[in-house]
N, CA, C and O atoms as a Maestro MAE file, in Angstrom:
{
 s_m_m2io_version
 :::
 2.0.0
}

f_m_ct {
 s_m_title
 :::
 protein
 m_atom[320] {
  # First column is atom index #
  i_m_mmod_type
  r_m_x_coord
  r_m_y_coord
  r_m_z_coord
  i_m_residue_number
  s_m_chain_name
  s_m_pdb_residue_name
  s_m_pdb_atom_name
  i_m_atomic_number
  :::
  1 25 8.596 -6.630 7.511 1 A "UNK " " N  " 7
  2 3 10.021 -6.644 7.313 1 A "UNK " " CA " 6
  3 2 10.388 -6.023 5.972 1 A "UNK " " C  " 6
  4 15 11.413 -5.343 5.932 1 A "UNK " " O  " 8
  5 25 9.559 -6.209 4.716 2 A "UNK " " N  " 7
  6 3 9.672 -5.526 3.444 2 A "UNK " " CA " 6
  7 2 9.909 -4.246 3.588 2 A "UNK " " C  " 6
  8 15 10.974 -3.764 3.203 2 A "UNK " " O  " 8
  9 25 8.868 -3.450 4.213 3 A "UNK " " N  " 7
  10 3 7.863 -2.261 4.197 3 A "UNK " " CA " 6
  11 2 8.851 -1.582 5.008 3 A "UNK " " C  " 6
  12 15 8.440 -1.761 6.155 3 A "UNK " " O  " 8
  13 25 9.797 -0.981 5.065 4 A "UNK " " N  " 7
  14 3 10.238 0.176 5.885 4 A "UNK " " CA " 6
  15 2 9.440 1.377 6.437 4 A "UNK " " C  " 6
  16 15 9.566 1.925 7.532 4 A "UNK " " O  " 8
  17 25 8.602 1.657 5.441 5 A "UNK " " N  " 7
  18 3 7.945 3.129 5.480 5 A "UNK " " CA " 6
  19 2 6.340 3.051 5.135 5 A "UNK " " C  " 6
  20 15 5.908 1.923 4.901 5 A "UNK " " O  " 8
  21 25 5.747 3.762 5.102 6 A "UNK " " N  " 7
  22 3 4.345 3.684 4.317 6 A "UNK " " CA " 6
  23 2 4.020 3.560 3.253 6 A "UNK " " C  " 6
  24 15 3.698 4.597 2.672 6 A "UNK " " O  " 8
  25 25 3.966 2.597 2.689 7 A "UNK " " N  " 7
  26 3 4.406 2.516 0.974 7 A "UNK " " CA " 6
  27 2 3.515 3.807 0.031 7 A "UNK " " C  " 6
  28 15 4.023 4.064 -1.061 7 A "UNK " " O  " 8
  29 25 2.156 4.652 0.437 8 A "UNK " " N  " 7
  30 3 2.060 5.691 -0.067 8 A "UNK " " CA " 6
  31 2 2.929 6.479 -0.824 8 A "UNK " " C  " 6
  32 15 3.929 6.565 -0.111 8 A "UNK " " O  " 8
  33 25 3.160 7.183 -1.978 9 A "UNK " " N  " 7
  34 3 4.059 7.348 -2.862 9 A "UNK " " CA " 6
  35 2 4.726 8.903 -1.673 9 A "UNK " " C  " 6
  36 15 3.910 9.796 -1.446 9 A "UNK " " O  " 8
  37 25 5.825 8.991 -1.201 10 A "UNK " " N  " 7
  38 3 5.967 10.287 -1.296 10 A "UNK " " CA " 6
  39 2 6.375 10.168 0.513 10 A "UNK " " C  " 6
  40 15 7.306 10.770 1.048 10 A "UNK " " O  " 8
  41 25 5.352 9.187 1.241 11 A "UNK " " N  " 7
  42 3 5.197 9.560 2.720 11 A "UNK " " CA " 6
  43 2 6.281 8.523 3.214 11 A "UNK " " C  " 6
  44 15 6.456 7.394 2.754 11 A "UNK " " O  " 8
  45 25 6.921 9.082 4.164 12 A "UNK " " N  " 7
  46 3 7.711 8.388 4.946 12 A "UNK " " CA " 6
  47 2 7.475 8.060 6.646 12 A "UNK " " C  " 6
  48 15 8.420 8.128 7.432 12 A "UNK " " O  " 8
  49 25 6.278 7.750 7.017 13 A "UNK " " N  " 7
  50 3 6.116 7.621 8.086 13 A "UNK " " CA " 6
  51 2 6.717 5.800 8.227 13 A "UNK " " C  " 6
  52 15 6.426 4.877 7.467 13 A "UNK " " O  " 8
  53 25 7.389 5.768 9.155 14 A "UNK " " N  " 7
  54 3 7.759 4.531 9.865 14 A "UNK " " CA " 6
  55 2 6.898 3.217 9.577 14 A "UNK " " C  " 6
  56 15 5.668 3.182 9.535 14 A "UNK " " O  " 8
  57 25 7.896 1.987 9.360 15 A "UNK " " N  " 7
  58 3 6.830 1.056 9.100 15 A "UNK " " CA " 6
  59 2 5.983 0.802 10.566 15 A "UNK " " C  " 6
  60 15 4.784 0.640 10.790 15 A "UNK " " O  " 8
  61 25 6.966 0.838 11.297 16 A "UNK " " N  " 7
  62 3 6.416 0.836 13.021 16 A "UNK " " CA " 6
  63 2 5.067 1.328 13.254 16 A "UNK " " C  " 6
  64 15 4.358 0.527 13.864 16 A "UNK " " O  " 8
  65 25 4.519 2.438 12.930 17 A "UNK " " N  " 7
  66 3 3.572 3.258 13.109 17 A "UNK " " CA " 6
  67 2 3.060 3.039 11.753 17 A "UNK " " C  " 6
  68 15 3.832 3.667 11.028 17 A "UNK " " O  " 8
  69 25 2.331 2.583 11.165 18 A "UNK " " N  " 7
  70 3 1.562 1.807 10.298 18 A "UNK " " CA " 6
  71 2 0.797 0.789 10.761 18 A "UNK " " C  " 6
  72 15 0.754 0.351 11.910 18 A "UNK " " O  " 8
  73 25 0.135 0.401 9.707 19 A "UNK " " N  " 7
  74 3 -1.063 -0.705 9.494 19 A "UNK " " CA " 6
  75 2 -1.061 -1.498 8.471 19 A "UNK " " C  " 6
  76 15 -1.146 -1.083 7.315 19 A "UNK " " O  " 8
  77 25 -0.954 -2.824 8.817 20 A "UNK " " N  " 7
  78 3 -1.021 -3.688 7.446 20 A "UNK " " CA " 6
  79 2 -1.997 -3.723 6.409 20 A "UNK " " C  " 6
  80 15 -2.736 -4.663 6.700 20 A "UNK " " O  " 8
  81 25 -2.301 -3.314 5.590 21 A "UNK " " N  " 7
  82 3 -3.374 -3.248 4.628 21 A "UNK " " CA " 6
  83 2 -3.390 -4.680 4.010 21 A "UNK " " C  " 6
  84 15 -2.420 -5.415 4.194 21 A "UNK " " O  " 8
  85 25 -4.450 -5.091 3.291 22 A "UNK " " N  " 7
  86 3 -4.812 -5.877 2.038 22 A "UNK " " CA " 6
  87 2 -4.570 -4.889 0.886 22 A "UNK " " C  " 6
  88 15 -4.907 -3.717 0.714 22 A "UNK " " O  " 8
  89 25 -4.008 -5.594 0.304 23 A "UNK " " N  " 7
  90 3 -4.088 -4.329 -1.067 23 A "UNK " " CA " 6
  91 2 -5.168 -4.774 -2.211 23 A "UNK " " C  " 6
  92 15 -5.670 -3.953 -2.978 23 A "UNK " " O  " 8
  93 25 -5.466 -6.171 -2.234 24 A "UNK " " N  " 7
  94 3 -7.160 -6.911 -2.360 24 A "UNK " " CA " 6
  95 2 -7.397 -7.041 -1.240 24 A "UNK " " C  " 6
  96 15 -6.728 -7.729 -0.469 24 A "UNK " " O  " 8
  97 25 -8.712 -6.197 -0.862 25 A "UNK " " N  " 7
  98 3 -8.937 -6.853 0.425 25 A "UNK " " CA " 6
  99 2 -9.893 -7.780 0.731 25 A "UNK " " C  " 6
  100 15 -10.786 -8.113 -0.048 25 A "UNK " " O  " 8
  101 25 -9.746 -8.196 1.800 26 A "UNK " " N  " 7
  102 3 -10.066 -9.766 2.399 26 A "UNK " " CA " 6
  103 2 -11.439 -10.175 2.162 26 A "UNK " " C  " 6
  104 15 -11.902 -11.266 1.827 26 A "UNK " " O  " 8
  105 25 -11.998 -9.033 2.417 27 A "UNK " " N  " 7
  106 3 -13.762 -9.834 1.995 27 A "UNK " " CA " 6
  107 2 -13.857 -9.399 0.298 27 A "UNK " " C  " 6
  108 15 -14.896 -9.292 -0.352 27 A "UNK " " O  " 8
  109 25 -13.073 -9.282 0.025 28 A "UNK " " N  " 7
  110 3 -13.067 -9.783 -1.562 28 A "UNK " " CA " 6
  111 2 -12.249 -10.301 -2.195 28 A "UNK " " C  " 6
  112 15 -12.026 -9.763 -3.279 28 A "UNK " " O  " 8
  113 25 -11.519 -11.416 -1.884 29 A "UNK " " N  " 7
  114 3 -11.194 -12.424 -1.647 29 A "UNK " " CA " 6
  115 2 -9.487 -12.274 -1.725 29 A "UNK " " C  " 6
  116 15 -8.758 -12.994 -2.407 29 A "UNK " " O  " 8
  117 25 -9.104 -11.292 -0.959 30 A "UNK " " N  " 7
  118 3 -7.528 -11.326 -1.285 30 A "UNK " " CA " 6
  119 2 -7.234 -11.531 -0.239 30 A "UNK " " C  " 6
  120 15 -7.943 -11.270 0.733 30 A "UNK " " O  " 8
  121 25 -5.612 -12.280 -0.176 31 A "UNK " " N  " 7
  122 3 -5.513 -13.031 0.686 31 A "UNK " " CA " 6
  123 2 -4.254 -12.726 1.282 31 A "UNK " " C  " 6
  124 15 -3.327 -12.162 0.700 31 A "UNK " " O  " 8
  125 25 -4.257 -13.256 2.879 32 A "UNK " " N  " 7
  126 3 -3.147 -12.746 3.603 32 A "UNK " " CA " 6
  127 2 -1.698 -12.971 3.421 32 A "UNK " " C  " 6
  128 15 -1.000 -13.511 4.279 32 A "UNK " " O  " 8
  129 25 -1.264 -12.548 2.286 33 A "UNK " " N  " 7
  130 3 0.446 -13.091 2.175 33 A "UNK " " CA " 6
  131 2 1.230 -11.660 1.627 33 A "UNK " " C  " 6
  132 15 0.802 -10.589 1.198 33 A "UNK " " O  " 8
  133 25 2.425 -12.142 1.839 34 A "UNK " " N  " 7
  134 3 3.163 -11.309 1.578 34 A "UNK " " CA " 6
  135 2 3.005 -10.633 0.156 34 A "UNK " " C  " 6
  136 15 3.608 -9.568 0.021 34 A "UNK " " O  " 8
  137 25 2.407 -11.019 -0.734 35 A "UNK " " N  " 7
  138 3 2.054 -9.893 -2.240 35 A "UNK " " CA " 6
  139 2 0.666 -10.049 -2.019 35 A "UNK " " C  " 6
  140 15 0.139 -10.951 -2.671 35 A "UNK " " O  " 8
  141 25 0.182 -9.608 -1.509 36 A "UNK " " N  " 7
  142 3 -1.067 -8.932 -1.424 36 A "UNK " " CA " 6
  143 2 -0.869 -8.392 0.075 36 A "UNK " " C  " 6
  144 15 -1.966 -8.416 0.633 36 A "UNK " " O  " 8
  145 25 0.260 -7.857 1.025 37 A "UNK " " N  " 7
  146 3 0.108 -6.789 2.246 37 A "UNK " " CA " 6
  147 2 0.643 -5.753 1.952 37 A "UNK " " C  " 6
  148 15 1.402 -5.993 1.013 37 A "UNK " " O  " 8
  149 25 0.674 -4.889 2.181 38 A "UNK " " N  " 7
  150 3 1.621 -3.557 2.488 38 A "UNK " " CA " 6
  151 2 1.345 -2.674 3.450 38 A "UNK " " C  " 6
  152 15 0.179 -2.539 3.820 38 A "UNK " " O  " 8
  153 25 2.273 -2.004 3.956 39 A "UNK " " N  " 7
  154 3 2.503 -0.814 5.045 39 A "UNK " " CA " 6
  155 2 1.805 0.184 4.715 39 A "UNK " " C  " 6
  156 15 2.466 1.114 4.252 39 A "UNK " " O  " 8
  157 25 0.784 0.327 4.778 40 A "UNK " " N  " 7
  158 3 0.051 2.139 5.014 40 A "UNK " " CA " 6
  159 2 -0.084 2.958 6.565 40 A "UNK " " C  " 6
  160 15 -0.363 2.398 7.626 40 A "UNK " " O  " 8
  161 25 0.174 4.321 6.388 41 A "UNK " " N  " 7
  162 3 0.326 5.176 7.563 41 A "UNK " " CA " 6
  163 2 -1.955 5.128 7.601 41 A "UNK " " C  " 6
  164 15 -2.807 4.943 6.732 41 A "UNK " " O  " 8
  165 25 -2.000 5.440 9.242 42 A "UNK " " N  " 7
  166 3 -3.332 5.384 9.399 42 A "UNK " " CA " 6
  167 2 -4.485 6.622 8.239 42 A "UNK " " C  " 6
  168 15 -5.669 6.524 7.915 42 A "UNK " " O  " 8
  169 25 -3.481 7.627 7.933 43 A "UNK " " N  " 7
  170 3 -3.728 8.774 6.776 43 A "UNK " " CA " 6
  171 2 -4.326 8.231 5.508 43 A "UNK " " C  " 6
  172 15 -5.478 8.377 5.101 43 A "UNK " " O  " 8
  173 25 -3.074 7.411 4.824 44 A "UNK " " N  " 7
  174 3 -3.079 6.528 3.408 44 A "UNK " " CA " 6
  175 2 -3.678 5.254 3.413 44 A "UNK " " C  " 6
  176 15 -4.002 4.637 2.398 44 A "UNK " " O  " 8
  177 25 -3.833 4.826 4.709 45 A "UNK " " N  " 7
  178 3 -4.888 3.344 4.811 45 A "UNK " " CA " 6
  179 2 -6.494 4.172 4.345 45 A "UNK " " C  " 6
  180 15 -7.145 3.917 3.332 45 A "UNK " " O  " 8
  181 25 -6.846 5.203 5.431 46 A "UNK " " N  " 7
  182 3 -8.003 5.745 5.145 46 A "UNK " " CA " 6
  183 2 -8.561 6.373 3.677 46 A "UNK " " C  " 6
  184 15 -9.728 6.308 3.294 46 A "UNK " " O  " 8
  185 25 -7.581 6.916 3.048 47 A "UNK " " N  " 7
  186 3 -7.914 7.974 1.740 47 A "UNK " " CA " 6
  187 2 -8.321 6.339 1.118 47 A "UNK " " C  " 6
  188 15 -9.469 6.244 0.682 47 A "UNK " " O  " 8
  189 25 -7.230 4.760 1.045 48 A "UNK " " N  " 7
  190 3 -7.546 4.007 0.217 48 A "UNK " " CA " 6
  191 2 -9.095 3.604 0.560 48 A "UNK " " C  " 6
  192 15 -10.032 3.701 -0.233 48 A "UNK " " O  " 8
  193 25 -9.168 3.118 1.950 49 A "UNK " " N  " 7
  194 3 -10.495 2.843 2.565 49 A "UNK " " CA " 6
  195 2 -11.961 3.594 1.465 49 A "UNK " " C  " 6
  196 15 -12.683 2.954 0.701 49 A "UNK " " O  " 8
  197 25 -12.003 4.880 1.711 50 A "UNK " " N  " 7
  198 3 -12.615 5.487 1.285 50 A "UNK " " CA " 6
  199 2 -12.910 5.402 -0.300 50 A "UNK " " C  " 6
  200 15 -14.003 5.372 -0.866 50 A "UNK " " O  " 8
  201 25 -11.934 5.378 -0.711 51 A "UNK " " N  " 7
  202 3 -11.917 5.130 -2.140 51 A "UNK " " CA " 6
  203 2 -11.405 6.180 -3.285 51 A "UNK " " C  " 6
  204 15 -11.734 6.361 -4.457 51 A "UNK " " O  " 8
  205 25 -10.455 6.788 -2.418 52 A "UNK " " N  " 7
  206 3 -9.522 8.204 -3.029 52 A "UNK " " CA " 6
  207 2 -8.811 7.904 -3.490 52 A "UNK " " C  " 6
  208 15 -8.525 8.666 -4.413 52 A "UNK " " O  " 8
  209 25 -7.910 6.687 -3.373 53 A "UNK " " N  " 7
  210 3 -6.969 6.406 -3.841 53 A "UNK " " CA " 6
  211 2 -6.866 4.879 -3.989 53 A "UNK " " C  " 6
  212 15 -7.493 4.111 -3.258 53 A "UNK " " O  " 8
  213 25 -6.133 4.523 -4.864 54 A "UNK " " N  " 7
  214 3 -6.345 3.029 -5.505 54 A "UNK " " CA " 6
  215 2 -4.812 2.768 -5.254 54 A "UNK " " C  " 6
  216 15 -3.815 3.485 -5.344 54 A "UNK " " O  " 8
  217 25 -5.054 1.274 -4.855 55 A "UNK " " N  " 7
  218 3 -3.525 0.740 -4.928 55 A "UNK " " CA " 6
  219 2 -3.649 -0.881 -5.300 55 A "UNK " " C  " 6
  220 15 -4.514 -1.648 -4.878 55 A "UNK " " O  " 8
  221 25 -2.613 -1.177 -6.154 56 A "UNK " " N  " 7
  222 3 -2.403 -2.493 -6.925 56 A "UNK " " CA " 6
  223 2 -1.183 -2.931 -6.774 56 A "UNK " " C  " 6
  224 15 -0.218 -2.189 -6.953 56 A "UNK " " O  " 8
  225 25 -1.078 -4.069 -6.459 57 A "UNK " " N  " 7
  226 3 0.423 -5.229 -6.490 57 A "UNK " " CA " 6
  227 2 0.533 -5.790 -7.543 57 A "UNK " " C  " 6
  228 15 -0.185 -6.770 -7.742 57 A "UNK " " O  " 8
  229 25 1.375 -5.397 -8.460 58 A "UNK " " N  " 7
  230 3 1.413 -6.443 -9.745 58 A "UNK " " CA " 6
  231 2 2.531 -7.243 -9.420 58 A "UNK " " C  " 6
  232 15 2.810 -7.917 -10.412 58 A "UNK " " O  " 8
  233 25 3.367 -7.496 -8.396 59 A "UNK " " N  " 7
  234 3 4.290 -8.409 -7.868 59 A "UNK " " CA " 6
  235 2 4.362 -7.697 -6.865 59 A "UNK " " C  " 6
  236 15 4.243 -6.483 -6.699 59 A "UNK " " O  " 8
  237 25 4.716 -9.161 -5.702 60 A "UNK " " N  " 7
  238 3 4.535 -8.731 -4.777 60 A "UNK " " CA " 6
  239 2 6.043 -7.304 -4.168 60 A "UNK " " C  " 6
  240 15 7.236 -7.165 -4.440 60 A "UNK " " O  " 8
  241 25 5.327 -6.770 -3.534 61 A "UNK " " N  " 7
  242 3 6.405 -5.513 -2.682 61 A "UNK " " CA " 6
  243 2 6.292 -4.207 -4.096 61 A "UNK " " C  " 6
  244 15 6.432 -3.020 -3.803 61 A "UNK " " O  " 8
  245 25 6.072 -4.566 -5.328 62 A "UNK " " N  " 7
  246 3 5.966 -3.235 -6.106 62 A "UNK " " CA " 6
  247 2 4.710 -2.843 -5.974 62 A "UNK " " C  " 6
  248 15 3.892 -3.562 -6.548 62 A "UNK " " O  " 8
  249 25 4.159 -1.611 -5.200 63 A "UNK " " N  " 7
  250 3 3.061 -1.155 -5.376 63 A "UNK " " CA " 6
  251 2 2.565 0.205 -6.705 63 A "UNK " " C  " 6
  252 15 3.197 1.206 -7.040 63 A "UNK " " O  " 8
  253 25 1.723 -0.116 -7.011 64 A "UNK " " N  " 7
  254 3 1.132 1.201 -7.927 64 A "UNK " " CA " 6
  255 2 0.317 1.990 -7.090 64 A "UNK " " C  " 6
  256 15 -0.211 1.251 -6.259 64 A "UNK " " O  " 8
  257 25 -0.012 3.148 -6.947 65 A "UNK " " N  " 7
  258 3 -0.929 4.072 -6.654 65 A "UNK " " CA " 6
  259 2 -1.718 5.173 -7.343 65 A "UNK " " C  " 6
  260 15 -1.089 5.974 -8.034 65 A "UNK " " O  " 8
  261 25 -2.648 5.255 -7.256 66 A "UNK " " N  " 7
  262 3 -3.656 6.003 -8.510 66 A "UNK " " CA " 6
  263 2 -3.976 6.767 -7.599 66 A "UNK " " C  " 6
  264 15 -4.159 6.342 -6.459 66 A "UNK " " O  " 8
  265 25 -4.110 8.059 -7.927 67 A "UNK " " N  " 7
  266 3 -4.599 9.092 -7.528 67 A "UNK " " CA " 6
  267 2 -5.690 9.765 -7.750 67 A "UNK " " C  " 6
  268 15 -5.844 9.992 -8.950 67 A "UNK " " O  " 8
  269 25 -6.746 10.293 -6.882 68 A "UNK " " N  " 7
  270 3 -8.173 10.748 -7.658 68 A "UNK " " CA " 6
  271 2 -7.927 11.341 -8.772 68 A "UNK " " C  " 6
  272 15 -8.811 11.190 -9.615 68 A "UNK " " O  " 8
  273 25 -6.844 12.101 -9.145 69 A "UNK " " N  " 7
  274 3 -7.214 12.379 -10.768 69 A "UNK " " CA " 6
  275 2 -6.708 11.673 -11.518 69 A "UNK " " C  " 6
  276 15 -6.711 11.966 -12.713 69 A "UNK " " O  " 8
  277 25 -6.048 10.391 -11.010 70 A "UNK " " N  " 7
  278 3 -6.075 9.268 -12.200 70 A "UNK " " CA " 6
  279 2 -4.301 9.002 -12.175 70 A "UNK " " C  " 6
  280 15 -3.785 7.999 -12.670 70 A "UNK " " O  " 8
  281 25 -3.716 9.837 -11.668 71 A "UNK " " N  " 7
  282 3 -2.293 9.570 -11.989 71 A "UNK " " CA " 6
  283 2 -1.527 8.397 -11.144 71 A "UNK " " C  " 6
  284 15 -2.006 7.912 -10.119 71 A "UNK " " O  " 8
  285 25 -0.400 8.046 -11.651 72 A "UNK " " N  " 7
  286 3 -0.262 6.818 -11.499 72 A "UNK " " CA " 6
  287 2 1.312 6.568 -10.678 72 A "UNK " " C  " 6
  288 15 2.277 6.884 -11.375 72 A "UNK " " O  " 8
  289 25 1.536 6.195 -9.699 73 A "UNK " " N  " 7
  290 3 3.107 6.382 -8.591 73 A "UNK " " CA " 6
  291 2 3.627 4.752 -8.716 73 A "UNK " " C  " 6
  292 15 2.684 3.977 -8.556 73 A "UNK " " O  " 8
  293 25 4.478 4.318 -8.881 74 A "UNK " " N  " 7
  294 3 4.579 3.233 -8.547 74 A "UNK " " CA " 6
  295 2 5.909 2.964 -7.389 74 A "UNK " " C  " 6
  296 15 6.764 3.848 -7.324 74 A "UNK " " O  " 8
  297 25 5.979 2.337 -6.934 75 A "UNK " " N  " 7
  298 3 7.127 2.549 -5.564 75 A "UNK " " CA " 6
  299 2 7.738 0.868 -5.448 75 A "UNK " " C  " 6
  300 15 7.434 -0.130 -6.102 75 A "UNK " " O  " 8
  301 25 8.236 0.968 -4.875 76 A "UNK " " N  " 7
  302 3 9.093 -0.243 -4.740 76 A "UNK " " CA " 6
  303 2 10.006 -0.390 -3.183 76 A "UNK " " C  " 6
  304 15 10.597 0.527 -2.613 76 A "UNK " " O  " 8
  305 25 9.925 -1.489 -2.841 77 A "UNK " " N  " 7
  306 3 10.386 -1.624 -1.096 77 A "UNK " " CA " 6
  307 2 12.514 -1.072 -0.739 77 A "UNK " " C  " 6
  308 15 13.420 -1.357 -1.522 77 A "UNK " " O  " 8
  309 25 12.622 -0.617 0.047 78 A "UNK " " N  " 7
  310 3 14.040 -0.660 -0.204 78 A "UNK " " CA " 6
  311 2 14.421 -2.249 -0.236 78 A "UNK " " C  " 6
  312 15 13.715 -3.231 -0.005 78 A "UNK " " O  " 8
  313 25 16.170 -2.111 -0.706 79 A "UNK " " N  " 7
  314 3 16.660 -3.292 -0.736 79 A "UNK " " CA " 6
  315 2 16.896 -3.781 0.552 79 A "UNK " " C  " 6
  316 15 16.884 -2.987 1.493 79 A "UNK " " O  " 8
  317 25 17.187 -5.413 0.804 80 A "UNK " " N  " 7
  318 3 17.054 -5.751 2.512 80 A "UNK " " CA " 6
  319 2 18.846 -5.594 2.244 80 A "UNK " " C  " 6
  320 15 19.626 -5.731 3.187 80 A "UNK " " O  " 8
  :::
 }
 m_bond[319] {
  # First column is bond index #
  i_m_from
  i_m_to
  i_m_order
  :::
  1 1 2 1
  2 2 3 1
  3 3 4 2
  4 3 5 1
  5 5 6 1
  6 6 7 1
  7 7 8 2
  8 7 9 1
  9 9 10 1
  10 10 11 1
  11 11 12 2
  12 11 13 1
  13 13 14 1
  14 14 15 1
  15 15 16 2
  16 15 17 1
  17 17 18 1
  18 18 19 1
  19 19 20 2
  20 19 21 1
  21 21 22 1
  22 22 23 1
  23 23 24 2
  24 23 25 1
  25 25 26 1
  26 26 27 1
  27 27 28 2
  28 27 29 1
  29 29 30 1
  30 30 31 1
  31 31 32 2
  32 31 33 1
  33 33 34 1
  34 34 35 1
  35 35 36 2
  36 35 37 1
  37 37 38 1
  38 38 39 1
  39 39 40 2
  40 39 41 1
  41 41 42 1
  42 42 43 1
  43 43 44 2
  44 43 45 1
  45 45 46 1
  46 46 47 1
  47 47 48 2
  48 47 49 1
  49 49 50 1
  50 50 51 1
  51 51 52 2
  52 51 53 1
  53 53 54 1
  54 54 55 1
  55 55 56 2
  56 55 57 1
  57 57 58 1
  58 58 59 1
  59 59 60 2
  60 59 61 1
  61 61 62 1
  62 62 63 1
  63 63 64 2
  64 63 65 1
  65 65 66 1
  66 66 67 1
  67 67 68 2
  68 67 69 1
  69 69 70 1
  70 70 71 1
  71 71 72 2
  72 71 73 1
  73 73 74 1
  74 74 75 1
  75 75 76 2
  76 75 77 1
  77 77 78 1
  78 78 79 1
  79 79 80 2
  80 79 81 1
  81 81 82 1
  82 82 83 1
  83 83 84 2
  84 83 85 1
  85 85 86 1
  86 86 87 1
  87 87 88 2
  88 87 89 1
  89 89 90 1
  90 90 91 1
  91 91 92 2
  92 91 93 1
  93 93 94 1
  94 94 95 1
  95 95 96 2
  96 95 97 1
  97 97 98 1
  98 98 99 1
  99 99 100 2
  100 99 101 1
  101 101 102 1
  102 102 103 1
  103 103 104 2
  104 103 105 1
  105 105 106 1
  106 106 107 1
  107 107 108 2
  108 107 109 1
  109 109 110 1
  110 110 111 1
  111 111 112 2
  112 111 113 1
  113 113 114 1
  114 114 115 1
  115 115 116 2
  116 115 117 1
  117 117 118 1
  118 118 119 1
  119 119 120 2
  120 119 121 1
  121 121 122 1
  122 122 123 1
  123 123 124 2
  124 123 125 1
  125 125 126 1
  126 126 127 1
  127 127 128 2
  128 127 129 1
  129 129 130 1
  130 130 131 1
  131 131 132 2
  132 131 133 1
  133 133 134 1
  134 134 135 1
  135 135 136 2
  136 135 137 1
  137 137 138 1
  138 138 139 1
  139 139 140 2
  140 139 141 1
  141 141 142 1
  142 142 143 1
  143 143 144 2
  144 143 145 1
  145 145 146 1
  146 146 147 1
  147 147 148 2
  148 147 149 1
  149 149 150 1
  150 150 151 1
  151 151 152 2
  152 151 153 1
  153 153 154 1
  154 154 155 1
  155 155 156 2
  156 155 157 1
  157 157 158 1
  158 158 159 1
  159 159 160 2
  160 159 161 1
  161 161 162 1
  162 162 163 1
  163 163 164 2
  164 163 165 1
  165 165 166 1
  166 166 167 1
  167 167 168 2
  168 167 169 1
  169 169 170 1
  170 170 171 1
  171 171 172 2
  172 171 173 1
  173 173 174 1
  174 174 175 1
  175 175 176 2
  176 175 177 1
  177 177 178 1
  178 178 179 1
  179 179 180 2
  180 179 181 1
  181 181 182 1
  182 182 183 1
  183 183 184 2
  184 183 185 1
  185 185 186 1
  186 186 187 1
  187 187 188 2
  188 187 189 1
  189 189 190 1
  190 190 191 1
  191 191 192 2
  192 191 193 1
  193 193 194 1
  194 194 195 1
  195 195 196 2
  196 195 197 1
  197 197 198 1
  198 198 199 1
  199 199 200 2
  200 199 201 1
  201 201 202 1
  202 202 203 1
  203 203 204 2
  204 203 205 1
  205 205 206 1
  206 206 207 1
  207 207 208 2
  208 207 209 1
  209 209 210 1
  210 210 211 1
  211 211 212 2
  212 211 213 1
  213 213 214 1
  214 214 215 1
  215 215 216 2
  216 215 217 1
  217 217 218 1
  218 218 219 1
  219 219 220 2
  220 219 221 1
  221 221 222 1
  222 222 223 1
  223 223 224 2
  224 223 225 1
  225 225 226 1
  226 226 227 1
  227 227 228 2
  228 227 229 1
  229 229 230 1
  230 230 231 1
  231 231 232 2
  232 231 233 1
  233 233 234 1
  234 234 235 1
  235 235 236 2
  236 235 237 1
  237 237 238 1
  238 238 239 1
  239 239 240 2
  240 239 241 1
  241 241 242 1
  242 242 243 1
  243 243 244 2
  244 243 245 1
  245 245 246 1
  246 246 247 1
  247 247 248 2
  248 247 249 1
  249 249 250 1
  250 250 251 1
  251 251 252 2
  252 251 253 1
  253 253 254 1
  254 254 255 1
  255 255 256 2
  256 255 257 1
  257 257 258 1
  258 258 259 1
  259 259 260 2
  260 259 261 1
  261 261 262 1
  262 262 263 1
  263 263 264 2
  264 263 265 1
  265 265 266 1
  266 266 267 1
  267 267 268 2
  268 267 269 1
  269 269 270 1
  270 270 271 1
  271 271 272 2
  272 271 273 1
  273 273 274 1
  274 274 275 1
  275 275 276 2
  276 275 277 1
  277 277 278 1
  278 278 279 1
  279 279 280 2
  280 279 281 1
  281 281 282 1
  282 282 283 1
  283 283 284 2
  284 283 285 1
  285 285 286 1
  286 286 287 1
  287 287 288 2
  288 287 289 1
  289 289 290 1
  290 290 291 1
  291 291 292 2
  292 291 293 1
  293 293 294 1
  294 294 295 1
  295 295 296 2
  296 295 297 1
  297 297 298 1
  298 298 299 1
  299 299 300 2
  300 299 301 1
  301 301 302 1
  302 302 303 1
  303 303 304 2
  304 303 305 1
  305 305 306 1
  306 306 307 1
  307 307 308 2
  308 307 309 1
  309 309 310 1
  310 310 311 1
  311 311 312 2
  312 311 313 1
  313 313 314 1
  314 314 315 1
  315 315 316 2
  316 315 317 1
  317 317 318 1
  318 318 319 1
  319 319 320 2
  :::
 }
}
């Protein structure tokens, strides 16, 4: 309900067509609630998967995103 879009900095694919991520994920010990989920497109779930790209909740719904060369996006959910 937060997540309109893919929270990836930039991408606007539908929250509909997304995947809930951990943004800690679960087998390391982050846990299923609303500041620690967010909307990634199956694209931006994978690059994080992999380990291309880094993403952090420092409250919940503001995400940061790091980019392989280090740079830094931070995004924020629209208003409800």
């Amino acid at each position: 309900m937060r997540d309109k879009t893919c929270r990836h900095p930039g991408c606007n694919r539908a929250a509909v067509a997304t995947e809930i991520d951990h943004t800690i994920p679960w087998h390391h010990g982050g846990r299923t609630d609303h500041d620690n989920l967010a909307c990634l497109c199956a694209k931006h779930h994978r690059l994080k998967t992999i380990g291309l790209w880094d993403y952090m909740q420092p409250e919940p719904g503001t995400i940061t995103a790091t980019s392989p060369a280090g740079k830094t996006y931070t995004t924020q959910p629209p208003p409800f």
